[in-house]
KELO-785147 format. One record per residue (C-alpha): x, y, z; residue number from 0. Coordinates in steps of 0.001 Angstrom, whole numbers, plus 500000, padded with zeros to 6 digits. Example, Ala and Ser with C-alpha at 12.3 -4.5 7.8 and 13.67 -1.06 7.14 Angstrom:
BEGIN
     east    north       up   num
   512300   495500   507800     0
   513670   498940   507140     1
This chain:
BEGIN
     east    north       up   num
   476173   492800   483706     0
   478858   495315   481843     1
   481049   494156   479391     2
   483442   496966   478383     3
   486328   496136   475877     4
   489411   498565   476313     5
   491068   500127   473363     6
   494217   497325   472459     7
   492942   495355   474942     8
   493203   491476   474154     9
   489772   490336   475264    10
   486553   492196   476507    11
   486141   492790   480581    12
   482819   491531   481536    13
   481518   492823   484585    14
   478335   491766   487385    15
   477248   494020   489320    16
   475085   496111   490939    17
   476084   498984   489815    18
   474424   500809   486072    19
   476406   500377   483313    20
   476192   504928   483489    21
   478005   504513   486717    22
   480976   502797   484904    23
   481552   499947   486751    24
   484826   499187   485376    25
   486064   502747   486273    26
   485513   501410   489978    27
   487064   497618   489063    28
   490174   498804   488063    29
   490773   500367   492073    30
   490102   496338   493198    31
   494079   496116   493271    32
   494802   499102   495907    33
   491703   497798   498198    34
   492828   494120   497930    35
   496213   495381   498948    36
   495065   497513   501560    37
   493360   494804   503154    38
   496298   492598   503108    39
   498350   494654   504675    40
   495835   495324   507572    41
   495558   491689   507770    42
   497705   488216   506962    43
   500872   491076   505434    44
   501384   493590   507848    45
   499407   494770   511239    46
   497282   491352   511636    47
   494210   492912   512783    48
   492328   490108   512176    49
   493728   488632   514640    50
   492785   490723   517927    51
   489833   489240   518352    52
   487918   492426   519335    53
   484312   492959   519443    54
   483726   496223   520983    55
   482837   498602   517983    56
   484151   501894   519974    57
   487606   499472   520410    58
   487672   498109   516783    59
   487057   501962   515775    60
   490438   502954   517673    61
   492070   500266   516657    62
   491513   500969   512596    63
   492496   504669   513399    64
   495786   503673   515114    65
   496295   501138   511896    66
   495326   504006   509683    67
   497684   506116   510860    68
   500623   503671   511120    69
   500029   502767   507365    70
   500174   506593   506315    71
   503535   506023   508405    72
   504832   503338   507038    73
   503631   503844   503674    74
   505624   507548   503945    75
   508909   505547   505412    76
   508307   503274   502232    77
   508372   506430   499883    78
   511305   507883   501426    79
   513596   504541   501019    80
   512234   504802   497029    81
   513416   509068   496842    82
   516232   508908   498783    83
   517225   505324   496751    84
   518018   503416   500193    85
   515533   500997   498936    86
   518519   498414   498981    87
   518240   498723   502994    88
   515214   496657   502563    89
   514567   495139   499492    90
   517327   493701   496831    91
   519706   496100   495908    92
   519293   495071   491898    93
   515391   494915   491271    94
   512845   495931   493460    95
   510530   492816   494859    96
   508028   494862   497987    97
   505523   496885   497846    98
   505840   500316   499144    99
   504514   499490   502387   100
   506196   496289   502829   101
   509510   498080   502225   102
   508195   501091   505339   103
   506927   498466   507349   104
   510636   496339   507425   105
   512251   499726   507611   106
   510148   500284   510766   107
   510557   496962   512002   108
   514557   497141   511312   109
   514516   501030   513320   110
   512623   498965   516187   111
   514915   496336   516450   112
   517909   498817   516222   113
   516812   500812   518782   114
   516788   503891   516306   115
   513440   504827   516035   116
   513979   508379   517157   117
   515684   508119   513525   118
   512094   508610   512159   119
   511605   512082   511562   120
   507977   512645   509776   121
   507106   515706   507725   122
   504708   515666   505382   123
   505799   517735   501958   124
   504081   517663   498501   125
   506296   518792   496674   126
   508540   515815   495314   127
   508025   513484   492651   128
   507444   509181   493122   129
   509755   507629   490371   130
   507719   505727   487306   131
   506392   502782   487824   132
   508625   499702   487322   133
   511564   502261   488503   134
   514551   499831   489111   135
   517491   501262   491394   136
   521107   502074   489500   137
   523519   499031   489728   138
């Protein structure tokens, strides 16, 4: 057990497990929020993969590549809506409600169901910059 009380924090975090309080559990805690929402959106919010059924390892390893690389997609469709501020395409035009992939994975969606998918045009760059967190569009 770790307890580890942040600087202006309101009340200590306290921590089991089995990890040594030199490894800095907390460190590792604080990532629970990205894998809990990764795992959503392979499952119940997004690509359902809980769902197939499959229980051939050498087809379950496919199928998370496939999933891995449509989430880098759709994750980059949801990053373009956010820098080129089309995010009202998707999401409400006067606050911002989804998640980055949920916003690239209705984008998708919408392309599909338009018939526009040849619309998606995918090249990766580095050298642009995400708005802050908590960016809300202009009204």
């Amino acid at each position: 057990m770790t307890v580890h009380w942040e600087t202006g924090a309101d009340e200590p975090l306290c921590l089991i497990s089995s990890l040594t309080a030199s490894q800095v559990p907390h460190l590792i805690y604080d990532k629970r929020f990205w894998v809990e929402t990764l795992f959503g959106n392979q499952k119940s919010r997004g690509f359902q993969v809980a769902r197939t059924q499959m229980t051939t390892p050498e087809h379950i390893d496919r199928l998370i590549l496939a999933v891995s690389i449509a989430t880098c997609i759709t994750l980059g469709l949801g990053t373009h809506l956010i820098v080129t501020e089309q995010t009202d395409q998707v999401d409400r035009a006067d606050r911002r409600d989804l998640s980055l992939f949920q916003m690239g994975w209705r984008w998708l969606y919408r392309l599909l169901a338009l018939d526009r998918l040849n619309d998606i045009k995918i090249v990766f760059r580095w050298d642009f910059e995400l708005p802050p967190p908590g960016y809300q569009p202009a009204k």
